[in-house]
MIROPA-751296 format. One record per residue (C-alpha): z, x, y negated; residue in one letter. Coordinates in steps of 0.2 Angstrom, whole numbers, padded with zeros to 4 digits, always signed. Layout:
// MIROPA-751296
ZXYa;...
END
This chain:
// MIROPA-751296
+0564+0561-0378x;+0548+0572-0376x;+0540+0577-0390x;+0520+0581-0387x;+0511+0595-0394x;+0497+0588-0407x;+0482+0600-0399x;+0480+0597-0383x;+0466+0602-0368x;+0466+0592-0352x;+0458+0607-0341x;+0447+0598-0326x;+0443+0610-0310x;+0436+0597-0298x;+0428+0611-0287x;+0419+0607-0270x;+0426+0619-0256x;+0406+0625-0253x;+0408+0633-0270x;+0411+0650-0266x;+0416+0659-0281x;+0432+0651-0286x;+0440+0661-0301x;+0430+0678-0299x;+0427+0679-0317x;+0444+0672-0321x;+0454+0684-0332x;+0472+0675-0337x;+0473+0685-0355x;+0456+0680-0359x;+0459+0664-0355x;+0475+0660-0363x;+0468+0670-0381x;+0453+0659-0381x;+0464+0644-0381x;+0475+0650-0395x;+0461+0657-0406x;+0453+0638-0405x;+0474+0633-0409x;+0477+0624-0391x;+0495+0623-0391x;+0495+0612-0375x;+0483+0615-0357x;+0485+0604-0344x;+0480+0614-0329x;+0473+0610-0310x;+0487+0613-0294x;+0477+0599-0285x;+0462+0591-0284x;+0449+0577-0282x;+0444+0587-0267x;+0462+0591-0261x;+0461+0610-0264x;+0475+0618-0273x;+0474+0632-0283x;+0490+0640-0280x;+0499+0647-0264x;+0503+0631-0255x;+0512+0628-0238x;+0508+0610-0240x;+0494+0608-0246x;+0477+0616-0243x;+0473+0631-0254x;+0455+0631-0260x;+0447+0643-0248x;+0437+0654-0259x;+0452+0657-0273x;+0460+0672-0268x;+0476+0672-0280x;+0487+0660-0286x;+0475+0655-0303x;+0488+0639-0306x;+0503+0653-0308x;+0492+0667-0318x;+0488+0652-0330x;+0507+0647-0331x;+0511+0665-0336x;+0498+0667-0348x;+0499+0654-0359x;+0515+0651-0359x;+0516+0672-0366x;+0502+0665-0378x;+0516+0650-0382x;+0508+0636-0376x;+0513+0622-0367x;+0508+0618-0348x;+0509+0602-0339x;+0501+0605-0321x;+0490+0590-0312x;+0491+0583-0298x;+0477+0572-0289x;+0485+0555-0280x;+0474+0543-0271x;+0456+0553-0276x;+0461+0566-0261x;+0442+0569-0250x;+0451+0584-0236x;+0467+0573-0235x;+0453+0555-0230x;+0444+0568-0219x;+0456+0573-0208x;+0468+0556-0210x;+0457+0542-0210x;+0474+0533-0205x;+0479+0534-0221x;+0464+0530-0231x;+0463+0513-0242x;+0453+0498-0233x;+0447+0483-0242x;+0446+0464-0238x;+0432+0465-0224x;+0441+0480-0216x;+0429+0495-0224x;+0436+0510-0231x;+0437+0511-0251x;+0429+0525-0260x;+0413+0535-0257x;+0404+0527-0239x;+0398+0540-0226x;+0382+0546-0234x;+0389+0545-0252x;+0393+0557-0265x;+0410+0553-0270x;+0429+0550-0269x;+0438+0541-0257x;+0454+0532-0260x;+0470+0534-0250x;+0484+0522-0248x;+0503+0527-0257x;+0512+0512-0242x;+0505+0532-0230x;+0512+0545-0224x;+0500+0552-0237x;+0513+0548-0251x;+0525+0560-0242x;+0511+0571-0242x;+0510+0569-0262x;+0529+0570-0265x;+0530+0587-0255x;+0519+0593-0266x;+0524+0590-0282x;+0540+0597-0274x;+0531+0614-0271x;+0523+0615-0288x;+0538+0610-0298x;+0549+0619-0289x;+0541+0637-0290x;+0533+0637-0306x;+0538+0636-0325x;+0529+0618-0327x;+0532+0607-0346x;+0526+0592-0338x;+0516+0583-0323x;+0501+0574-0325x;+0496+0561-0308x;+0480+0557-0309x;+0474+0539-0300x;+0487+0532-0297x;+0476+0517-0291x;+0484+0504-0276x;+0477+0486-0283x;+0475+0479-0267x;+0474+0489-0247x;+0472+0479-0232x;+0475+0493-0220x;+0486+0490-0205x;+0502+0496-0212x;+0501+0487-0228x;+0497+0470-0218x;+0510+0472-0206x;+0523+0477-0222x;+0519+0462-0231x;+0521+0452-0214x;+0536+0460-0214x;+0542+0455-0231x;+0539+0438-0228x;+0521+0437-0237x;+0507+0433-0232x;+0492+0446-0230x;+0477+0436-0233x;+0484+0430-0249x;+0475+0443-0261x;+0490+0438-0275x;+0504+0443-0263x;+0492+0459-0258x;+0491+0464-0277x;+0511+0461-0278x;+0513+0473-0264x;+0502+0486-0269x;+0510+0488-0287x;+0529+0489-0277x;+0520+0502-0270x;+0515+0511-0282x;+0531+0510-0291x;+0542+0516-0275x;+0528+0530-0276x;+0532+0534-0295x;+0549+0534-0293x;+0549+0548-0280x;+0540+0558-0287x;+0549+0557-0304x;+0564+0560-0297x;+0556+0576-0289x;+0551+0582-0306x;+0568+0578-0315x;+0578+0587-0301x;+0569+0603-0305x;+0560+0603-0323x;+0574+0586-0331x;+0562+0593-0349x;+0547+0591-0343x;+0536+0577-0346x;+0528+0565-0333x;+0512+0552-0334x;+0506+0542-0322x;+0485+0540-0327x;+0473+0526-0322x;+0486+0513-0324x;+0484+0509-0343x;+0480+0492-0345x;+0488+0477-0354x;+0505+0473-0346x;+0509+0494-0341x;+0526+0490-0354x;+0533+0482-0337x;+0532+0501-0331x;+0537+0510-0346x;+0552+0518-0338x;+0539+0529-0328x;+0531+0539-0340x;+0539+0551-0352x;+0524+0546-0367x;+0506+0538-0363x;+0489+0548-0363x;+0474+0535-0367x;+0459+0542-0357x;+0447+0534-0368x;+0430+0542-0368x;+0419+0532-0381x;+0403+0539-0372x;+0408+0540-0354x;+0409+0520-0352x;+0425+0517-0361x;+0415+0513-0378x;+0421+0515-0398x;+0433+0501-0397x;+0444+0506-0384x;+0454+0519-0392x;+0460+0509-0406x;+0462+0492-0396x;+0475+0502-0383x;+0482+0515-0396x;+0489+0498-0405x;+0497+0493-0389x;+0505+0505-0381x;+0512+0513-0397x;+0524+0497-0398x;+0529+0503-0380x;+0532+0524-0383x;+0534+0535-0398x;+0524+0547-0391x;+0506+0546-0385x;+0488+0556-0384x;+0472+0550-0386x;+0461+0558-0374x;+0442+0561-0375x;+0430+0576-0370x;+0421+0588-0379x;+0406+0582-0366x;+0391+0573-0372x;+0393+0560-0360x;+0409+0557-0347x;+0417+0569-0337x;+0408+0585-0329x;+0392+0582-0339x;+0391+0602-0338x;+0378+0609-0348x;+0382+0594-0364x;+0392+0597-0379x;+0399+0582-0391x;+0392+0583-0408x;+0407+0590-0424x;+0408+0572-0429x;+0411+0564-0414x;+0423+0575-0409x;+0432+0577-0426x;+0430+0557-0426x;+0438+0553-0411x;+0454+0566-0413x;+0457+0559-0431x;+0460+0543-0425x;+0471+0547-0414x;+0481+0553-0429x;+0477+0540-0441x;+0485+0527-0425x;+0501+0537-0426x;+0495+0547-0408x;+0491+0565-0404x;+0475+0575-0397x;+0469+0578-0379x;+0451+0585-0379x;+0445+0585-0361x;+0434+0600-0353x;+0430+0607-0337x;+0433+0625-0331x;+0418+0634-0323x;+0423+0638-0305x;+0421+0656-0307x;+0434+0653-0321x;+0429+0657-0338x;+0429+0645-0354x;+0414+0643-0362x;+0413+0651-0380x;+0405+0639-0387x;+0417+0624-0382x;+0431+0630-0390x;+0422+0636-0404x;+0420+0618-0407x;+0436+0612-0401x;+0443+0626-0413x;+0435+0618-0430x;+0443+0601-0426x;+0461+0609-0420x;+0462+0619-0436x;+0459+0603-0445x;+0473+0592-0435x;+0485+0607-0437x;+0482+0607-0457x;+0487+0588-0455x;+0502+0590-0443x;+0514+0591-0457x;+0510+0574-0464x;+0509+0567-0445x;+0523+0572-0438x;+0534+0560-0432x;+0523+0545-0439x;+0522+0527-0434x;+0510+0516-0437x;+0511+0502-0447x;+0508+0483-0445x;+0509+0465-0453x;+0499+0457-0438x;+0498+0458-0421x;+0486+0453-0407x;+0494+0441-0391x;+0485+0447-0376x;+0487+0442-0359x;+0497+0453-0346x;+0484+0450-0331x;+0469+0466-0334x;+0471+0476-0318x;+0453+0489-0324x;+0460+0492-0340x;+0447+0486-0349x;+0447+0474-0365x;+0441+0455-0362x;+0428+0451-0374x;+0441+0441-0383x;+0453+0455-0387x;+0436+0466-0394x;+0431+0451-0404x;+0448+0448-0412x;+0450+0467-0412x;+0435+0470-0422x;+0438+0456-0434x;+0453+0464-0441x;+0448+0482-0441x;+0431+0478-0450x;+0443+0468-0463x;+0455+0482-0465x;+0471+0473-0458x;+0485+0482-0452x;+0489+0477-0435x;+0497+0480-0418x;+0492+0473-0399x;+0508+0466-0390x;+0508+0456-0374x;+0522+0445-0369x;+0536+0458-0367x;+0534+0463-0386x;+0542+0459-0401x;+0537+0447-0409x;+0548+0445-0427x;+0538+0462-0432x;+0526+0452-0437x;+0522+0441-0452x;+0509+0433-0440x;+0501+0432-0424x;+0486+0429-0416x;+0481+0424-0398x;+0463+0424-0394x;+0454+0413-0382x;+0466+0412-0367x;+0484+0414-0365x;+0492+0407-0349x;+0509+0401-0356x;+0524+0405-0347x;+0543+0400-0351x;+0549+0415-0357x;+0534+0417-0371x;+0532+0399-0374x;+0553+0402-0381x;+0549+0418-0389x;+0535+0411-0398x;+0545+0394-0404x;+0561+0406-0410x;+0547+0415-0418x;+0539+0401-0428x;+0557+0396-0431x;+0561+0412-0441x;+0547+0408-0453x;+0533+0417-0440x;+0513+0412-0442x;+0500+0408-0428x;+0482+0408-0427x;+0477+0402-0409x;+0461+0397-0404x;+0454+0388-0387x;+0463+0391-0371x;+0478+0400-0380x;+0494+0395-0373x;+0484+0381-0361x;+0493+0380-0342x;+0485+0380-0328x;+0484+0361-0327x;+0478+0360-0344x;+0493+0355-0354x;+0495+0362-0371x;+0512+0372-0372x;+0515+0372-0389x;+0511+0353-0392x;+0529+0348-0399x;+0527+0361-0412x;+0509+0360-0419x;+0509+0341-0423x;+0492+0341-0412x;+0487+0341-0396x;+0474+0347-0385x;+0469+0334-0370x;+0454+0340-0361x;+0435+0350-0368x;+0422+0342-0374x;+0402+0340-0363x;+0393+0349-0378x;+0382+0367-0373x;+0384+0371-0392x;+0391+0362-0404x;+0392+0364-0426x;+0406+0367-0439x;+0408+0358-0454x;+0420+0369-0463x;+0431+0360-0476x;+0436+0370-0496x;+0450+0375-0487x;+0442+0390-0476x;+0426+0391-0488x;+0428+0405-0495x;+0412+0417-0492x;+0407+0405-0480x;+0388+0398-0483x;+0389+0378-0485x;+0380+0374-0471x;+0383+0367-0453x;+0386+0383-0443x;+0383+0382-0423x;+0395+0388-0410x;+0387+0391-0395x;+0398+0384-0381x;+0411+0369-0380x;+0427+0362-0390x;+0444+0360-0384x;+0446+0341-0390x;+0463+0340-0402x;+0471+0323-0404x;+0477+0326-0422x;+0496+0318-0422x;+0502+0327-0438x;+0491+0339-0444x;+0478+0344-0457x;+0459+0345-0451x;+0451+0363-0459x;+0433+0360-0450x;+0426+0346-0442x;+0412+0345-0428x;+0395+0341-0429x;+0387+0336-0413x;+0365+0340-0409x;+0354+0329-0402x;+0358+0333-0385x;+0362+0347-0371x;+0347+0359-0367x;+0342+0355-0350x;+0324+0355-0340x;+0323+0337-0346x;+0330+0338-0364x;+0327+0354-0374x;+0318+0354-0391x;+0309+0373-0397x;+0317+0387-0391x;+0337+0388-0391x;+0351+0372-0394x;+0348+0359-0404x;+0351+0357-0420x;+0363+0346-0428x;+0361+0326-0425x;+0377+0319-0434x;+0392+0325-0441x;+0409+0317-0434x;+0429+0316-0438x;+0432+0326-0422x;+0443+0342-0429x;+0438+0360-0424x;+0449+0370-0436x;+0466+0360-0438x;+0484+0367-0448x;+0498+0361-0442x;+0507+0349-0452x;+0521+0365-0458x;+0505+0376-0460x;+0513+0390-0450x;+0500+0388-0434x;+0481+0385-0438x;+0469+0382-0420x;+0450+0384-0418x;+0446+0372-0406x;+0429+0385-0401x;+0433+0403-0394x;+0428+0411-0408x;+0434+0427-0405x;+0424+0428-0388x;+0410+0426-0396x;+0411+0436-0411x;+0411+0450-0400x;+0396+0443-0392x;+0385+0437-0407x;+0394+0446-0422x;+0390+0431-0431x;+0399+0436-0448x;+0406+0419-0453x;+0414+0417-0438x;+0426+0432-0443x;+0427+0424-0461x;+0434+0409-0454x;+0448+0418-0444x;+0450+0431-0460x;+0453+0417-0472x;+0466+0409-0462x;+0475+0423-0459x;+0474+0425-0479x;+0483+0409-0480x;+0495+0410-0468x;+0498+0428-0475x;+0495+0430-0491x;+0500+0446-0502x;+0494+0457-0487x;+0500+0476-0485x;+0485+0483-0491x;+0468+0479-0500x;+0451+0490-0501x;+0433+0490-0505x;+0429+0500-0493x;+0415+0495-0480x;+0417+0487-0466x;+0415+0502-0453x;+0426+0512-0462x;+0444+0512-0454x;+0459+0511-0466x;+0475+0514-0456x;+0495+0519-0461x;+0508+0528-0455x;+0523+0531-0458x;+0538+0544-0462x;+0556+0542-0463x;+0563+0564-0468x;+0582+0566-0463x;+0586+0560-0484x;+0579+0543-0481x;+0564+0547-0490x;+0548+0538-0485x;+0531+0541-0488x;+0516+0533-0481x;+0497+0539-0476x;+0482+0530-0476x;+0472+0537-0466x;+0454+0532-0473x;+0439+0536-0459x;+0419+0534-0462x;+0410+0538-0446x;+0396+0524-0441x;+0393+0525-0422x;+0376+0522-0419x;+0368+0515-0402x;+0353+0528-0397x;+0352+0526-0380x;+0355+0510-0370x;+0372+0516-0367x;+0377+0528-0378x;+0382+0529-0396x;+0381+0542-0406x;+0392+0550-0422x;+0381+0565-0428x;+0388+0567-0444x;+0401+0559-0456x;+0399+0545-0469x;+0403+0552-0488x;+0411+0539-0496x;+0416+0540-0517x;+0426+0528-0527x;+0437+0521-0514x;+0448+0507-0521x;+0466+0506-0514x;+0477+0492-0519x;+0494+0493-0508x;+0510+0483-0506x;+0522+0496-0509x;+0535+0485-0518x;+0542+0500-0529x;+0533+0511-0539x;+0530+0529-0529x;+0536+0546-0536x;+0517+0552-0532x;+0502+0550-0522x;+0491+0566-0517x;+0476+0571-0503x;+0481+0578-0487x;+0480+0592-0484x;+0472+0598-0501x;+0488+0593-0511x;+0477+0587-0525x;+0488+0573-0534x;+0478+0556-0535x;+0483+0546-0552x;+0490+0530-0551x;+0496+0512-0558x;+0510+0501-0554x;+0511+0483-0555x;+0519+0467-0550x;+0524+0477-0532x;+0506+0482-0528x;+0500+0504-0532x;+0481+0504-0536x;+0472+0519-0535x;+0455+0526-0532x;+0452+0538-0518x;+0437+0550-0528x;+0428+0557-0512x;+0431+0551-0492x;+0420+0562-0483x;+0421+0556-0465x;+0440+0559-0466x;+0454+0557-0479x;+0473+0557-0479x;+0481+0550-0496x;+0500+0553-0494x;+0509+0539-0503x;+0529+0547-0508x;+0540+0533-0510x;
END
């Protein structure tokens, strides 16, 4: 197994052949000392491009044509005299020399136009892997790993999702599939992609079997199909570069059920990548990097070489403060796992990446509640969990709808709401096990919940709206938690009464939160977790937070910390069978400036942070990371309660069991 370095730099060097300075100021001793004196221990460096220069002495490829040494190899030699590690990165379909001069191999969409930048745009265009191009890729990687000293490969968009240029219409032809069919285009393309992996990973192996290998741009819910391709996972995740605050933490949950090893990556810019001329603020930096610990993951801060190849002082200045705080903290994260008592169902079906609003929603519920929790789709393991939850939608298949009965069978809980597990056709899957039944949606825009004393807790007494349609349950053995109440009537040109819905007309026997009749599932007949994400209505998440308390009660872990605050645990196991645990306690409060952008300028102090945790046995002692400062403690009936004196935007309590 690889095992990653925690303080890694991914090195961007995107450089236009017009620029005509490449490496002039480039000095490799320099270079290599200013990455160790800010305690990098991992670079990933350029051999290829956006652009389709490489930076090294290539007979394949097309050597940038202002770099007059080999800066991929200087770099190689350098660092690795200075003891750090160097993956080397190579550009896939983002290749703008290789769609000049082969248009025959570029990417064509559905109306026969070529995918990427158009003819008087700035930009990258895409290139197709079913090509002679992927040859072109594959002699490459061959080249670099064959003649330098390389720890690991970095391919970088690897992106096929659909191509209807000739060859690939004529190859699914071929295959007995039909072209037009965008479903059997998209299975195609991800064959592609795959044969494309598999080359160039044997490649790699043949010459460097140590070295690690990643496959970017192809996160997304359902990558555990591919897990055999990659040696760890990196999460590109830039919270101010379109990728937002939640999704880190959303995909750091997910893919570390998949690998043991994986990097969050951000970028010390203020905005996304190549924002030359920006630096991140401390706290965002030093926010953004801690949570990749606190998730069980290690560091990847992005940056971009100059062209005339010096690193800015003041970058690494930065990076520097925040790398000398992870590397007082390695000992204490080093082989770690995160820890869980939930998990989050998601579907298997996001080619972008991205979160659905449903996965944020039920996301955000249980991070701003403090639960520990993991996202699985329908390959995981399910009997890790004490309970699950599936948001919204889940299109049921066989396979899952068995995993999920065996699952409730061995004493497993569910919290579904709406379209969870509802076919194509609109049959429930799981109708022979709930003791309900859900047989079509109601006709109301917005309808309200009468909450029963069963989920009252912390929730006003009052009709609440929900702003869209119910599913409509036929109750055959189970227990009604809400009910609905119905407005006047639907808002319409003809109808509408002041300025949004209606309110409430009359309250009905119609259930909108039921429990099945052996209280291990409770539905919400209204997509809540949609639109929690949406509105933030708070009782929405008090609703879901009380019925995960009953289906799961003594919960790991218990704080009166606020609710931005993020309270995580990971775990070790030492070669004696010793355990300990950290809770990783973090009070940064993103804050939206700008129409796009939030913002972290400082950290959040915190004092007197109650910890109450389910550690079953008393521990031999509990102390701060790193300052060693032992932390007093009480023991009773399975639970250790403590109080945590100062959090001051980050805290490690070690817990030795």
């Amino acid at each position: 197994m690889v095992v990653l370095p925690f303080r890694q730099i991914h090195l961007d060097f995107h450089t236009s052949p017009l620029i005509p300075d490449v490496a002039a100021d480039f000095d490799p001793d320099e270079f290599a000392r200013t990455l160790k004196d800010a305690f990098v221990n991992s670079v990933t460096v350029f051999a290829k491009c956006h652009h389709g220069m490489s930076y090294y002495e290539t007979k394949v490829g097309v050597k940038h044509p202002a770099l007059k040494g080999d800066l991929l190899g200087e770099m190689i030699e350098a660092c690795h005299r200075h003891g750090i590690r160097i993956p080397v990165y190579i550009s896939v379909v983002w290749d703008n020399w290789a769609a000049e001069h082969h248009p025959e191999w570029r990417q064509v969409n559905r109306e026969g136009k070529f995918i990427g930048a158009e003819p008087f745009q700035a930009g990258w265009k895409w290139l197709c892997l079913n090509t002679e191009y992927s040859d072109y890729v594959a002699a490459q990687t061959e080249e670099v790993v064959k003649n330098y000293e390389v720890d690991g490969v970095f391919f970088d968009i690897v992106m096929q999702w659909e191509c209807y240029c000739e060859k690939c219409r004529r190859d699914i032809l071929a295959k007995g599939f039909n072209p037009e069919n965008s479903e059997h285009n998209r299975k195609f393309a991800q064959k592609v992609c795959e044969r494309f992996m598999a080359v160039v990973n044997e490649i790699v192996k043949r010459y460097r079997p140590q070295a690690s290998i990643y496959h970017n741009s192809r996160l997304r819910v359902g990558v555990s199909k591919e897990a055999n391709f990659y040696t760890h996972q990196e999460i590109e995740s830039l919270p101010t570069g379109g990728w937002g605050y939640l999704h880190f933490p959303f995909f750091a949950r997910y893919v570390r059920t998949i690998w043991k090893e994986f990097l969050g990556m951000t970028a010390r810019f203020h905005r996304s990548w190549a924002d030359f001329g920006t630096l991140k603020t401390e706290a965002a930096l030093s926010y953004e990097c801690f949570h990749a610990i606190a998730l069980g993951g290690k560091c990847s801060i992005g940056d971009q070489l100059h062209p005339r190849g010096r690193l800015d002082k003041s970058v690494y200045e930065l990076i520097g403060k925040v790398y000398k705080r992870i590397a007082e903290l390695e000992e204490w994260c080093e082989g770690a796992e995160g820890v869980a008592e939930v998990a989050i169902l998601t579907n298997a079906d996001m080619e972008d990446g991205r979160m659905t609003e449903s996965d944020e929603g039920a996301t955000r519920m249980l991070m701003e509640t403090h639960w520990q929790f993991d996202v699985v789709d329908r390959n995981g393991d399910f009997n890790r969990y004490r309970a699950i939850i599936v948001p919204d939608r889940f299109l049921p298949d066989p396979q899952t709808v068995r995993k999920i009965k065996s699952y409730l069978q061995k004493g497993g809980k569910l919290i579904l709401s709406h379209h969870a597990f509802v076919d194509a056709q609109g049959k429930f899957a799981l109708a022979d096990v709930a003791g309900f039944n859900l047989i079509g949606e109601s006709n109301w825009d917005c309808e309200y919940l009468l909450v029963g004393k069963t989920l009252a807790n912390g929730v006003p007494e009052m009709p609440h709206v929900v702003n869209t349609s119910s599913m409509l349950i036929e109750s055959k053995n189970s227990k009604a938690l809400a009910t609905i109440g119905e407005p006047y009537f639907n808002r319409t040109w003809q109808h509408f009464t002041s300025h949004r819905h209606s309110p409430i007309a009359k309250a009905t026997r119609r259930p909108a939160i039921v429990q099945s009749a052996y209280g291990h599932i409770v539905y919400f007949a209204h997509p809540l977790f949609r639109l929690y994400a949406q509105h933030g209505y708070i009782v929405y998440r008090q609703l879901v937070i009380n019925a995960l308390q009953m289906l799961v009660p003594n919960r790991l872990i218990e704080t009166d910390a606020p609710s931005f605050a993020h309270v995580t645990i990971t775990k070790q196991n030492d070669r004696n069978r010793k355990a300990r645990w950290m809770v990783h306690l973090l009070a940064y409060a993103p804050i939206r400036r700008t129409r796009t952008i939030d913002i972290v300028e400082e950290p959040i102090n915190l004092r007197d942070v109650s910890l109450q945790i389910r550690t079953v046995k008393r521990p031999q002692r509990i102390y701060l990371a790193p300052q060693r400062t032992e932390v007093p403690f009480e023991f009773a009936n399975e639970m250790t309660n403590l109080i945590v004196p100062e959090v001051n935007g980050y805290q490690v309590v070690v817990i030795e069991l």
